[in-house]
C-alpha positions as CSV (number, residue, x, y, z in Angstrom):
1,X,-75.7,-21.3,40.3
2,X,-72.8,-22.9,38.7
3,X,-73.9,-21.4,35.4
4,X,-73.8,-18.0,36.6
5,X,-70.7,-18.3,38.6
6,X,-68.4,-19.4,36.0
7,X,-69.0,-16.4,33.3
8,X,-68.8,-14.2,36.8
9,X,-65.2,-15.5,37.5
10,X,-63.5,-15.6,34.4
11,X,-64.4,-11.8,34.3
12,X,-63.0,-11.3,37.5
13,X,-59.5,-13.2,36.3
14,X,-59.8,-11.4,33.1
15,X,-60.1,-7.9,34.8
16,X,-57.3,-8.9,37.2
17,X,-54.6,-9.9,34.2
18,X,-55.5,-7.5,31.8
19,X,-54.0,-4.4,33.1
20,X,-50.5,-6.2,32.9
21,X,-51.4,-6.6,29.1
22,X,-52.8,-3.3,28.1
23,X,-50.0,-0.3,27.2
24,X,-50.4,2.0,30.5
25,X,-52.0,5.4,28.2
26,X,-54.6,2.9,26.9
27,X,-58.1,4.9,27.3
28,X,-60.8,2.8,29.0
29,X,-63.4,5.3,29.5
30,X,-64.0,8.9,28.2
31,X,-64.2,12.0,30.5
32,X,-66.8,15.0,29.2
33,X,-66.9,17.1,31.9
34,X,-65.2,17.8,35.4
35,X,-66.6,19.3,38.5
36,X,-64.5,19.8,40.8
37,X,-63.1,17.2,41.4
38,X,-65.6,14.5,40.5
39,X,-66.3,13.8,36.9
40,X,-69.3,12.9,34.2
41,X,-68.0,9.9,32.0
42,X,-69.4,9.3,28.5
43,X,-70.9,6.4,29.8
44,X,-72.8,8.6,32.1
45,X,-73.7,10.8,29.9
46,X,-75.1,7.9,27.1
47,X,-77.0,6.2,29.8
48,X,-78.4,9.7,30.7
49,X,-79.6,10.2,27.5
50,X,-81.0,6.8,26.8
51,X,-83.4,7.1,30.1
52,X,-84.2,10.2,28.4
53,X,-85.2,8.9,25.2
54,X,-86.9,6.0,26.7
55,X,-89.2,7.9,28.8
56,X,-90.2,10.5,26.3
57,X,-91.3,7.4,24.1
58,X,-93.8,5.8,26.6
59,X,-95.3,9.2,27.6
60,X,-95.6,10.8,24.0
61,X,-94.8,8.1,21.4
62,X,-96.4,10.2,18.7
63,X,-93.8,13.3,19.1
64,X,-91.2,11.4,20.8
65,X,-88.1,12.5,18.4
66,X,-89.3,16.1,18.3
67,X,-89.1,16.3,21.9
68,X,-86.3,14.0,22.5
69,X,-84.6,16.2,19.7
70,X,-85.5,19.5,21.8
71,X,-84.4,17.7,25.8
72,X,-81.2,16.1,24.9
73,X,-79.3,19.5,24.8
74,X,-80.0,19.2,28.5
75,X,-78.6,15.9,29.7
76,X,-75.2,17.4,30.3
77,X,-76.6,20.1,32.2
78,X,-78.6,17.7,34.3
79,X,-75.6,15.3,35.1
80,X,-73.8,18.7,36.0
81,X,-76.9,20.0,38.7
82,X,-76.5,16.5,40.3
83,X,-72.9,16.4,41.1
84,X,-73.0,20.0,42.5
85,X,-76.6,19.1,44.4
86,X,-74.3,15.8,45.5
87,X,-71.0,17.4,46.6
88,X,-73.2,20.1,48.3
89,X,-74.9,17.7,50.4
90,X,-71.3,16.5,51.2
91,X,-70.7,19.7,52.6
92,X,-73.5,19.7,54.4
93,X,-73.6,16.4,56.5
94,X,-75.9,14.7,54.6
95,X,-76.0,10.8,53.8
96,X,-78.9,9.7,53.1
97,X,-78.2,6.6,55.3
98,X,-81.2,6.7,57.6
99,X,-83.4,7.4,54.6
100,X,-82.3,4.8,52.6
101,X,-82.7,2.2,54.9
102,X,-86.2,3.5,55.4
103,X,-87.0,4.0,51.6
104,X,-85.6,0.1,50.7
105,X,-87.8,-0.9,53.6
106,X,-90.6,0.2,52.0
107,X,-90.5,-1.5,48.7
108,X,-89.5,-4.3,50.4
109,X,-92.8,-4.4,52.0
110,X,-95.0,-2.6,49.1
111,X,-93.5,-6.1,47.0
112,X,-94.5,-8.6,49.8
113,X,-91.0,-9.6,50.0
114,X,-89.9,-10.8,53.6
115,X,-86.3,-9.9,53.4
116,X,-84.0,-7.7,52.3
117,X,-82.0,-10.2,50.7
118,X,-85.5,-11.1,48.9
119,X,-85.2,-7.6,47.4
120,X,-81.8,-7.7,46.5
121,X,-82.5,-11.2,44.5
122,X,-85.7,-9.1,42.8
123,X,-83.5,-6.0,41.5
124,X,-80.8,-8.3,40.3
125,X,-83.6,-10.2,38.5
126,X,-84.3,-7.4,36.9
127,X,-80.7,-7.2,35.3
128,X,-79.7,-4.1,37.8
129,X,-77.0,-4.1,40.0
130,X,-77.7,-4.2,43.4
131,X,-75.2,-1.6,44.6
132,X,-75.9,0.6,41.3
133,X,-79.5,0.6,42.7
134,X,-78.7,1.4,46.0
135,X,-76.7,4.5,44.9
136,X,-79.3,6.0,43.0
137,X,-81.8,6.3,45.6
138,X,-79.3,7.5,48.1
139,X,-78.2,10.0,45.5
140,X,-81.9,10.8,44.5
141,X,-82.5,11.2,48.8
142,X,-79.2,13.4,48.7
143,X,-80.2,15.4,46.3
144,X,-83.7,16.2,47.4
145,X,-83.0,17.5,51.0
146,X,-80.4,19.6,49.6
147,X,-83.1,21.2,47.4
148,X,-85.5,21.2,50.3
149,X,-82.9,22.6,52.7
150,X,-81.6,25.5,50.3
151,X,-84.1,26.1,48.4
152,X,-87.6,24.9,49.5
153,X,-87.2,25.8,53.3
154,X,-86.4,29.9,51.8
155,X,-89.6,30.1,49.6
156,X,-92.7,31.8,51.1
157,X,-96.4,32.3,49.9
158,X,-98.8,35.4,51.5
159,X,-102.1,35.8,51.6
160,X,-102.0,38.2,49.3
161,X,-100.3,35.6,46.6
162,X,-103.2,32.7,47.7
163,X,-106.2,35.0,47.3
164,X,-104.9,36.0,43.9
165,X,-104.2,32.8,42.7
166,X,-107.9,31.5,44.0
167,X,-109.5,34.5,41.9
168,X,-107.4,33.6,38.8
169,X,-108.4,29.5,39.0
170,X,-111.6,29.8,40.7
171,X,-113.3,28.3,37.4
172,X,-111.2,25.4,37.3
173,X,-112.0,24.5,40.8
174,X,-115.1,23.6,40.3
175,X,-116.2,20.1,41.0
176,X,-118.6,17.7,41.8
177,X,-120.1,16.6,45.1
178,X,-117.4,13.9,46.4
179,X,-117.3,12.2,49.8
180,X,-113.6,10.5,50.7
181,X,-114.3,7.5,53.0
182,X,-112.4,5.0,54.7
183,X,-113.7,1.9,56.0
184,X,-113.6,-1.3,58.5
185,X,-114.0,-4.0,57.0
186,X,-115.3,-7.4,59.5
187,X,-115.1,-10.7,57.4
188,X,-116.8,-13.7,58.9
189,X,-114.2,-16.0,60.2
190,X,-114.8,-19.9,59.3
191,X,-112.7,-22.3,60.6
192,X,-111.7,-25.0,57.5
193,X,-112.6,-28.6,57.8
194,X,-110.0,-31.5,57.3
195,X,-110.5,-33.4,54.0
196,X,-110.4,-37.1,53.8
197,X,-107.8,-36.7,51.0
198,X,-105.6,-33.8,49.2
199,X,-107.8,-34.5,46.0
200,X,-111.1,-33.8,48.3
201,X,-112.8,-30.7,47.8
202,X,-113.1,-29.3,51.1
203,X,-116.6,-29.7,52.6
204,X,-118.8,-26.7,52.9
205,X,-119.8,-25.1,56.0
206,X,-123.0,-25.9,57.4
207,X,-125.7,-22.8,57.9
208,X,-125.4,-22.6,61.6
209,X,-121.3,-21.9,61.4
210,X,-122.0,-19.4,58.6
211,X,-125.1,-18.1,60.8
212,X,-122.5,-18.2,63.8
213,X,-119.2,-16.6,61.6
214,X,-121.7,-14.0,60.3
215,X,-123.1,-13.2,64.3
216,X,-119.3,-13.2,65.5
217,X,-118.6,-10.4,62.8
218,X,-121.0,-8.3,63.6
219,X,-120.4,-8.3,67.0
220,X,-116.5,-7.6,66.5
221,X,-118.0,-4.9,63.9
222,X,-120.7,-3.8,66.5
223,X,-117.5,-3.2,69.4
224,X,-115.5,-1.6,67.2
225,X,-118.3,1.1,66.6
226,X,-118.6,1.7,69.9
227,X,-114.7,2.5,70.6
228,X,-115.2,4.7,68.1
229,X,-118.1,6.2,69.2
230,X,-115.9,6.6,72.9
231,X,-113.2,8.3,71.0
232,X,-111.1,5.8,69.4
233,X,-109.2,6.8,66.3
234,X,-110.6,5.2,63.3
235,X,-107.1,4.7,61.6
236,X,-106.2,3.0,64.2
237,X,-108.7,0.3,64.8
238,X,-108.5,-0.3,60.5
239,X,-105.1,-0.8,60.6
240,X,-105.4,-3.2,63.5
241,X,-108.7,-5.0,63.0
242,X,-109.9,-4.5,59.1
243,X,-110.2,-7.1,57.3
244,X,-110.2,-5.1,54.0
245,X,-107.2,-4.2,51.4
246,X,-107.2,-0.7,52.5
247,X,-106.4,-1.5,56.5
248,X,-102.4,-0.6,55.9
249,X,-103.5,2.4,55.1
250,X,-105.8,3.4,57.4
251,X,-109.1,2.1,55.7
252,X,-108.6,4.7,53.3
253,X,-111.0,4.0,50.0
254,X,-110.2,7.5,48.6
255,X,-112.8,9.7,46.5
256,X,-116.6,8.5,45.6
257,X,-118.7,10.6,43.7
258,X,-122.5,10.3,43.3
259,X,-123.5,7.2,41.1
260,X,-120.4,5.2,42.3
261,X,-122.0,3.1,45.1
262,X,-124.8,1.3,45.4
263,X,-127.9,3.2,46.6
264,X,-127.7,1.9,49.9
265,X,-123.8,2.8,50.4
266,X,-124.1,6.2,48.6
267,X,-127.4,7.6,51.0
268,X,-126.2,6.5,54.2
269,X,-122.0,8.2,53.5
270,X,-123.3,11.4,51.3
271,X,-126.1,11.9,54.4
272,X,-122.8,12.5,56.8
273,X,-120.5,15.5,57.0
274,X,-116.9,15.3,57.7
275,X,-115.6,12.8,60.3
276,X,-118.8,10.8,60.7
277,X,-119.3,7.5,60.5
278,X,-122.3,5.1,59.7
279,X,-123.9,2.6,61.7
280,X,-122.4,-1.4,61.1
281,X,-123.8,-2.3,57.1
282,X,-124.0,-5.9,56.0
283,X,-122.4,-6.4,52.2
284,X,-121.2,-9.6,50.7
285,X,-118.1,-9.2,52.7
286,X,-119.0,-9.2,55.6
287,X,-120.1,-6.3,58.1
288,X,-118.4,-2.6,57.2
289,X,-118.2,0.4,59.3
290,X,-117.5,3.5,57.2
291,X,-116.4,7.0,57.9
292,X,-116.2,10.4,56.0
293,X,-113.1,11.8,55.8
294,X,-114.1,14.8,53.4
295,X,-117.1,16.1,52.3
296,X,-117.0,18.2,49.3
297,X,-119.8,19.8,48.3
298,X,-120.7,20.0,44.3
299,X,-119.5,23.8,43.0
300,X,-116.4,25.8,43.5
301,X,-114.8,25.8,47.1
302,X,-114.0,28.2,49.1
303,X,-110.4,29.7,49.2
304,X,-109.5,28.1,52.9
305,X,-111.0,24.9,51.5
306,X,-108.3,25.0,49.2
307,X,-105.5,26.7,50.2
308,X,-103.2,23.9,51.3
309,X,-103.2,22.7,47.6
310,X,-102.8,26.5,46.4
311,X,-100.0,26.7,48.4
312,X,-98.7,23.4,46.7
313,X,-99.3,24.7,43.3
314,X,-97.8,28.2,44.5
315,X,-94.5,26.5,45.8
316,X,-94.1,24.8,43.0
317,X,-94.1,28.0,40.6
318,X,-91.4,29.1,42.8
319,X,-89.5,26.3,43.0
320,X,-88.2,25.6,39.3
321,X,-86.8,29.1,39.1
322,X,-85.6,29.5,42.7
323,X,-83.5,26.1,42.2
324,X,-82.1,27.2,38.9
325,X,-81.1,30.4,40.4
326,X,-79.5,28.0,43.3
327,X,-77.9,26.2,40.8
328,X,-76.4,28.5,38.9
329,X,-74.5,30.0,42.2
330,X,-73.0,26.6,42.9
331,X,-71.8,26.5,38.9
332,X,-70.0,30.2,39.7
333,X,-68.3,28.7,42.9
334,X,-67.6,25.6,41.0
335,X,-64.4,24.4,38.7
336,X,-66.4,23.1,35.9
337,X,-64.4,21.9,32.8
338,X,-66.9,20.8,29.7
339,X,-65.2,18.6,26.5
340,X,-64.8,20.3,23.3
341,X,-68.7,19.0,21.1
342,X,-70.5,18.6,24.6
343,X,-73.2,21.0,26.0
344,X,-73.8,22.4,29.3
345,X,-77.0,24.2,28.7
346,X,-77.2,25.5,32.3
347,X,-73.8,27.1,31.9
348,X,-73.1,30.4,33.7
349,X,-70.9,33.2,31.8
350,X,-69.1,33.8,35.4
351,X,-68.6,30.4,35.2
352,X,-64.5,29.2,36.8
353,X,-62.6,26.9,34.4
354,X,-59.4,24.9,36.2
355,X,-56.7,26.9,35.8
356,X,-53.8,24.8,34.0
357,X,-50.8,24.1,36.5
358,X,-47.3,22.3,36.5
359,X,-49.1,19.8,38.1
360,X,-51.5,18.7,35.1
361,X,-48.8,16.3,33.7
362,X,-48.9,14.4,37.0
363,X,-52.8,14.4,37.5
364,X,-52.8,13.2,33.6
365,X,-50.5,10.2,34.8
366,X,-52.9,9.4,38.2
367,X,-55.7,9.2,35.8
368,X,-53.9,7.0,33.0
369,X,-53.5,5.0,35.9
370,X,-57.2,5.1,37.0
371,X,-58.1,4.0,32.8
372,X,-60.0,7.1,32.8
373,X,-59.2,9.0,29.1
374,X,-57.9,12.7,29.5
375,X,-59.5,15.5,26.9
């Protein structure tokens, strides 16, 4: 710790004395664009573009500068969309707060961390700032209920619009036979024997306890078929009783098609239809109950099969446009102010510049104050 703490506080005493030493019009950091009356710093905007750059490389390393070369145009515009999403959600009411504390609560738990503190020690680990972190998730939470509020909440698919879609895909719907199943997984239970010494490998169990964990399991197994038999939610016994990987989320196993499972496994699941379950199966694990979620028959499905996800596909057709269209409303109601050799490539001709006042000279000497350079 001391290691750490030293470097930390001689840049806290060097940030502290240098302003006395620096001439007060010194520029610190580089302004490219204003929105009202938050700005995009160069840093912003090189970080931005870096991301950019980065993640175009790991998808498509063989055309990575072509397509870097073709999506940099837009980092400015991209900045731009956030701070008017951001200041709009302002307006609005929204924080994000409730969110946030929900969202860091789930990676906690998806990184089998116990604390919060544990994840804060993890991102910092990582080289990020903490805070820095936090702010781009509550920003990223921000920005997406504005989009869902204005925009996503106002768009609307008909029948009409469904069917057609359906008729123009229909061929690329086609699939195999698949069965989604979730399952409850009973593992025999056998209680460990004390050593004689920590270099002792620990004795093994004896056939009647394994005859007795393997009875106790399929008892347990055997019960738990029955409350399901008598109504009881299968979710809700996996997450509580399973034994298996999949019990946080409900048993869930996902998609199998034929050819996946052993013989046994695949008769007994692709012999049930949707929301069935089979009778208690020995495997090496133990004892397993599993259920059917979805049954999907080999061929193309029918249009109600698939509507929910034509729907999805349908909203999000409408979406890209319909939140450009949004966007380009709040850059006409906006003061937007771009530096001379920088890009907005989502500009609007009825676009407002600030209009220059008396009061620029003062606002220039506020931000010499702030280290922030003027253009």
């Amino acid at each position: 710790m001391t290691k750490t703490r030293l470097p930390l506080l001689l840049a806290i005493t060097y940030a502290l004395l240098t302003p006395s030493l620096l001439p007060a019009d010194t520029v610190v950091e580089e302004i490219v664009a204003r929105v009202n009356n938050e700005i995009v710093t160069r840093t912003e905007y090189i970080r931005e573009r870096d991301q950019l750059k980065q993640e175009i490389q790991q998808q498509d390393p063989v055309n990575a500068d072509r397509v870097f070369a073709e999506q940099q145009r837009d980092v400015l515009e991209k900045l731009i969309d956030q701070q008017l999403l951001l200041q709009k959600g302002k307006d609005l009411g929204i924080t994000g707060d409730t969110e946030l504390v929900k969202k860091l609560d789930e990676m906690r738990k998806q990184m089998n961390l116990g604390t919060m503190e544990e994840l804060e020690k993890a991102a910092e680990a990582q080289g990020a700032s903490y805070e820095d972190f936090k702010q781009n998730l509550r920003n990223q939470i921000i920005t997406q209920r504005v989009i869902g509020q204005e925009v996503g909440s106002k768009l609307a698919m008909n029948k009409d619009e469904v069917k057609k879609f359906y008729e123009q895909h229909r061929a690329e719907m086609e699939q195999p036979e698949q069965v989604r199943l979730s399952e409850i997984l009973i593992a025999p239970k056998l209680a460990p024997k004390p050593t004689p010494s920590a270099d002792a490998k620990p004795e093994a169990p004896s056939e009647a306890e394994t005859e007795a964990a393997l009875a106790a399991a399929k008892a347990k197994a055997e019960d738990l078929l029955d409350q399901i038999h008598k109504g009881g939610k299968f979710a809700d016994l996996a997450k509580k009783y399973s034994d298996g990987p999949s019990a946080k989320d409900g048993g869930d196993l996902n998609y199998f098609k034929r050819g996946t499972l052993s013989k046994e496994l695949e008769d007994k699941v692709f012999a049930l239809k949707a929301g069935e379950v089979t009778d208690v199966v020995r495997t090496k694990q133990g004892y397993v109950i599993l259920q059917a979620v979805e049954h999907q028959m080999a061929g193309i499905p029918s249009m109600k099969e698939v509507e929910p996800r034509i729907q999805d596909a349908l909203y999000m057709q409408k979406l890209q446009p319909a939140l450009r269209a949004y966007l380009t409303t709040l850059r006409e109601e906006a003061f937007i102010d771009i530096k001379a050799g920088y890009i907005d490539s989502g500009a609007s001709a009825k676009q407002t510049k600030p209009v220059e006042t008396n009061s620029k000279e003062a606002d220039a000497k506020k931000l010499k104050k702030k280290k922030l350079g003027v253009f």
